[in-house]
Steps between C-alpha positions, in 0.01 A plus 500: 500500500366345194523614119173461359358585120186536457252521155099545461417377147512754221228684409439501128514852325148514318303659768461662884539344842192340631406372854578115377839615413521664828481159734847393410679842483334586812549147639887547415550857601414374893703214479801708380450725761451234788813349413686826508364616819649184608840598424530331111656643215219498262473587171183528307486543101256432268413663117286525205420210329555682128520319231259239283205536198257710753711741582588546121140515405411721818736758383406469086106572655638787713737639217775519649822265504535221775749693617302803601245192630698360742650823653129660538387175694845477698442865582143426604532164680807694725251766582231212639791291644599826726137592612422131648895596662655189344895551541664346262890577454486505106244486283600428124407391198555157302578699193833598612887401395537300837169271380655456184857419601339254730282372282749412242744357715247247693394399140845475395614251774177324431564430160868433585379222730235358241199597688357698164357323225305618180181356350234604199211626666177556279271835655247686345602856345334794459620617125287822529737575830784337387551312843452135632247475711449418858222284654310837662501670146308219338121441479308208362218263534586221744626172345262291744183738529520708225451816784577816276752751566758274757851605559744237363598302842168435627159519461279662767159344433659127512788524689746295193815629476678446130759700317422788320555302154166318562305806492195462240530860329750648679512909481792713636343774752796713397361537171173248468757350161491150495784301643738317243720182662846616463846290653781658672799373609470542946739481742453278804682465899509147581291486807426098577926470505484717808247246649693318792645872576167653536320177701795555760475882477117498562490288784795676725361585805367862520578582136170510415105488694402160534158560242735616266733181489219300481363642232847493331500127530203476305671638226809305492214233515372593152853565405705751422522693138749712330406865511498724213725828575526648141234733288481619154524837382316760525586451877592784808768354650881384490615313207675126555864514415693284237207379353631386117515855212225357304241438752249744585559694806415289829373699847519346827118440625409763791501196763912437450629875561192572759677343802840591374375823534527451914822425450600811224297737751727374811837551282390838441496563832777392581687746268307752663622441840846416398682770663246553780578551869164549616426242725131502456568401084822310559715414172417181381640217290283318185695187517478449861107511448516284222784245416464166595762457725356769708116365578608393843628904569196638426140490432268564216104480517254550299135622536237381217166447389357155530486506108811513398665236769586322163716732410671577802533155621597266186610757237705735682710281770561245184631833276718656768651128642530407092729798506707494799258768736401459827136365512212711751509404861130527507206573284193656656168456371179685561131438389304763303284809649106466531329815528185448731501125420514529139757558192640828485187673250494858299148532478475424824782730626689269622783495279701774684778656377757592758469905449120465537539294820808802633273731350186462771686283805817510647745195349594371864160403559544249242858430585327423843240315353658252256771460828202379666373237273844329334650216634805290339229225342401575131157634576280729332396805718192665487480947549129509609465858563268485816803301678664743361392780632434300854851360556687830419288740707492199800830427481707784411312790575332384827729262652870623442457874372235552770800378798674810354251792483265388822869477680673848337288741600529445839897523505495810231265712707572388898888428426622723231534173326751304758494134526472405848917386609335163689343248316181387714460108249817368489358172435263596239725652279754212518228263415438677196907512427461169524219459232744643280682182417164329357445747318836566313453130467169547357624750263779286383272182446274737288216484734433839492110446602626304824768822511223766538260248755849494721486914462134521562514273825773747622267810422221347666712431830580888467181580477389250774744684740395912418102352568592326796727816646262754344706801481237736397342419836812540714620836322161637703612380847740708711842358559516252211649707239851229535226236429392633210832632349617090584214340338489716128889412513473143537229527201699753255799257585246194399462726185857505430525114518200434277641731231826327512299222402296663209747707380575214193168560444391847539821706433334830449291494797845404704610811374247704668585290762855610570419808457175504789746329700791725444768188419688331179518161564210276461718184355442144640783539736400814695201277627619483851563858536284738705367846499558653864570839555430583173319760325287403214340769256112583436271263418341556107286182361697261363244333286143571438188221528427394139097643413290260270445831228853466441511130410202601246660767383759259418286247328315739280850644418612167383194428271572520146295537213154479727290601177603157361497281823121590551432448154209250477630178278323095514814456739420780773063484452620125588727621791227762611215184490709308685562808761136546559409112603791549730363783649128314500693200655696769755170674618313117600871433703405779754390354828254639744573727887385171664715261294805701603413541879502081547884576420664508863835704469691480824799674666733203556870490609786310394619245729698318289596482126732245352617346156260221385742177420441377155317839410610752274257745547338451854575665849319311744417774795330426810258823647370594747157636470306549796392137608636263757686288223728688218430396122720360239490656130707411191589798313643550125749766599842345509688649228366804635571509900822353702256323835666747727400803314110401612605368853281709765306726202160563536316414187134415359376187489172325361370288784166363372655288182398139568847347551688353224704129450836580368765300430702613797212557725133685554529897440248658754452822323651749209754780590400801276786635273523730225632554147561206225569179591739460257728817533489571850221447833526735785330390827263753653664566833281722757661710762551388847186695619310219321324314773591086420136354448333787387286519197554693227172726387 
């Protein structure tokens, strides 16, 4: 059994959950529970990110203390975290005694090992506010374009990036004062000695996704700088110790106690469960998580943003080895959320908050979703609403709940709800046992999208098998009633199996599950165990098909401020304009009945389909459609399809393309898939009733 820790970056405490946020926490939450159905001791914590200047200002605005701040948002960010049914096994806060003991003692051995320095740094201040200023609370006019009202990193209009300092006519947008150049004395961890540590460190195999240590390399490249952990007061957050008596008070920056916080969260914990004998929240030990000497005993990941790899991958491995800590085993990166192919928007209603999305759809259908799309690469995903709606109601609602309730109601009302005692596909159901081990592998590996195809092939084969035996038919023939009772076993035992395999995924709806099927155990291990001569209880729907009023319901929900959004300004009688002549350009782009009829769409089957060598993205498949000779076609499907999963399908194929020179060969047609290209294709597959050859109309 391994010992595993586990962290999802910490949210910060200025404002609610949002779908974005919900990739990771959702991304972790499955992983967590894969590896425990597995038999791991897992242990998942994770906190408030609490302190720094926007939380202070947040809380002046509201008029209340930070304090009071940060314990409204914790209080609201639990409440999201336990609708979307992430588990974690403490949830804390940064602002706590733990963070701060921590915190002082990893800056203590740092500066005991010469790793902090001190330098003058000139910023501007706001003497209205009394506070130096960071780069997102100045405005100027651009040093190189003269562009008017520019935050003080970059400018928009020309792209230059400068320091705030070379603002022409700088204004605060606390308090529109002028800026005045003021020095303070700054305190500084030495980054670039931790070089050769962190070149080593980056590069160990599996620590880290190979984009990410690429990318990594690039900056060691431009070189490494020291990073500035103090701020001035007026600052939210803890003070540095034994800084000299005549020196202005000194905070750590937000960025040096953040990830310290995973650690102060975890020792919590631990105090928590120090006298516990429950075996499901065993006692557990801080240093054996977290010393040095220990790294090889146990395990410690971390899920983050693509943003902040930075942090979690320079800063924080060189902080906790400069001070005698273990270092993370792995850090996980994910790409950002697109909403319907675009940046999260609020006028478009598209920035949704995670109570509006619980609020009109159940959270498992995005737990279900997101499942499907993330892989372990750093990859942005995209939620486009009409897959959306297409993959949950395919997949969940008429592939694997529709094995339960078109199987139930036979053995409820004919059998008082008895499993048959024989099982009539031995075979069947050990194949799908045997799928098992790619999946948990899958799981592990963070391929949760090649996870739920694995799942979805099983549910088909289910499927396959009630059409083929048709028990609906044979329940109206005399003398078949042990048919029957044998075939809706062998499915609600197919059930069983596939929400073994979901359950990381969709814990609430394994729930249910149990309870239909009138048992407690649906861990990875009870996989190989069967339902015979067993009574299960009365069907009830398990989850409902998702209706397109209640994704609009959603998005109008999540508009804000409408009244302003439609407001017309030069910007949006620009945007409209341009709208039109798309729509003028859209209407020409429609083609005529007779153009579409020279299209010849064929019923073709799959011969053969194999990896293309030297080819990333083709599957070269050879079909059969209705001539004397079969065709060869190149398709870009590979990171979507294993060969075998197409081997023998019926699909749709265009056979009147002139063919096309490829590098690897002539393609003789197009398959027809759906969905985006870049997030995930699924091939049209027809049923076997499909006559090879014949044309579609």
């Amino acid at each position: 059994m391994r010992q595993i820790l586990v962290t999802s970056a910490l949210p910060y405490a200025n404002g609610p959950i949002h779908l974005g946020h919900l990739v990771e926490y959702i991304q972790t939450d499955i992983w967590v529970r894969a590896m425990k159905a597995q038999g791991h001791q897992v242990t998942y914590v994770c906190a408030d990110d609490a302190h720094g200047t926007a939380i202070m200002l947040k809380a002046e605005a509201n008029g209340i203390s930070p304090e009071e701040q940060i314990a409204n948002v914790k209080a609201s960010h639990e409440a999201d975290f336990s609708k979307f049914l992430i588990n974690f096994d403490n949830y804390y806060s940064t602002h706590s005694e733990e963070n701060r003991e921590l915190s002082e003692r990893i800056y203590r051995r740092l500066n005991n090992e010469g790793h902090i320095s001190t330098k003058d740094v000139k910023q501007l201040f706001d003497p209205e506010k009394g506070l130096f200023l960071a780069d997102r609370f100045v405005k100027g006019e651009c040093p190189e374009c003269g562009a008017q009202d520019q935050y003080g990193d970059n400018c928009e209009v020309c792209g230059t990036t400068y320091d705030a300092t070379e603002l022409k006519n700088p204004y605060s947008t606390l308090s529109e004062a002028t800026p005045v150049l003021k020095t303070s004395k700054h305190y500084f961890f030495n980054l670039p000695e931790f070089e050769q540590f962190l070149q080593q460190w980056t590069t160990d195999e599996g620590r880290l996704q190979p984009s990410v240590a690429n990318k990594l390399q690039e900056w060691f490249e431009a070189g490494l700088a020291s990073w500035d952990i103090s701020r001035d007061a007026p600052y939210f957050g803890f003070k540095i110790p034994d800084t000299p008596e005549n020196e202005p008070d000194k905070y750590f920056y937000v960025w040096l106690d953040a990830p310290v916080g995973y650690m102060a969260s975890f020792k919590n914990l631990c105090e928590q469960r120090k006298d516990s004998t429950d075996p499901a929240k065993p006692a557990l030990n801080f240093d054996d998580y977290w010393l040095e000497e220990n790294q090889h005993k146990t395990e410690l990941y971390h899920f983050i943003g693509k943003d902040i790899v930075y942090f979690h991958a320079l800063f924080w491995p060189a902080m906790l080895a400069g001070a005698q800590y273990r270092t993370p085993t792995g850090v996980f990166a994910h790409g950002f959320l697109m909403v319907n192919g675009d940046k999260m928007s609020k006028s478009r209603g598209t920035f949704i908050q995670a109570q509006t999305f619980a609020k009109h759809l159940h959270p498992e259908y995005l737990r279900y979703y997101f499942a499907s799309k993330l892989s372990e690469k750093v990859e942005d995903i995209n939620l486009d609403f009409a897959d959306f709606m297409q993959k949950v109601n395919s997949d969940m609602v008429g592939k694997v709940v529709n094995i339960a309730s078109r199987s139930a109601g036979f053995i409820v009302k004919k059998y008082d709800g008895m499993l048959s005692e024989n099982c009539a596909e031995p075979e069947l159901l050990n194949e799908l046992v045997r799928a098992g081990e790619e999946i948990a592998t899958a799981y592990e590996n963070r391929e949760f999208s090649r996870a739920m195809r694995l799942i979805m092939q099983c549910a088909d084969k289910a499927n396959e098998y009630i059409d083929s035996k048709k028990p609906w038919a044979m329940a109206k023939e005399e003398g078949r009633e042990q048919e029957v009772q044998d075939v809706c076993t062998v499915a609600i035992n197919i059930f069983r199996q596939l929400m073994v395999y979901l359950a990381p995924v969709l814990p609430e709806l394994t729930d249910n599950a149990k309870e239909f099927l009138n048992i407690d155990d649906l861990s990875f291990a009870s996989r190989h165990e069967l339902l015979l001569g067993h009574q299960i209880n009365k069907f009830k729907p398990l989850m409902q098909r998702i209706e397109q009023a209640q994704i609009d319901a959603m998005i109008e929900d999540s508009k804000q401020d409408l009244q302003a959004a439609a407001a017309p300004t030069p910007a949006a009688e620009d945007e409209k304009s341009s709208s039109n002549k798309k729509a003028d350009t859209a209407a020409s782009d429609y083609i005529e009945f007779d153009d579409f009829m020279k299209v010849e769409m064929t019923v073709a089957q799959v011969l053969e389909c194999n990896y293309v060598e030297g080819a990333d993205k083709l599957l070269q498949f050879t079909l059969d459609v209705g001539k004397d000779q079969p065709i060869n076609v190149f398709s870009g499907i590979r990171k979507f399809y294993e060969p075998e999963q197409l081997a023998n399908k019926k699909v749709i194929c265009v056979t009147n393309l002139a063919p096309r020179k490829m590098k690897f060969g002539v393609s003789e047609g197009m398959i027809l898939s759906s969905g985006d290209p870049k997030t995930g294709l699924v091939v049209i597959t027809l049923p076997d009733e499909c006559k090879v050859g014949d044309k579609l109309a």
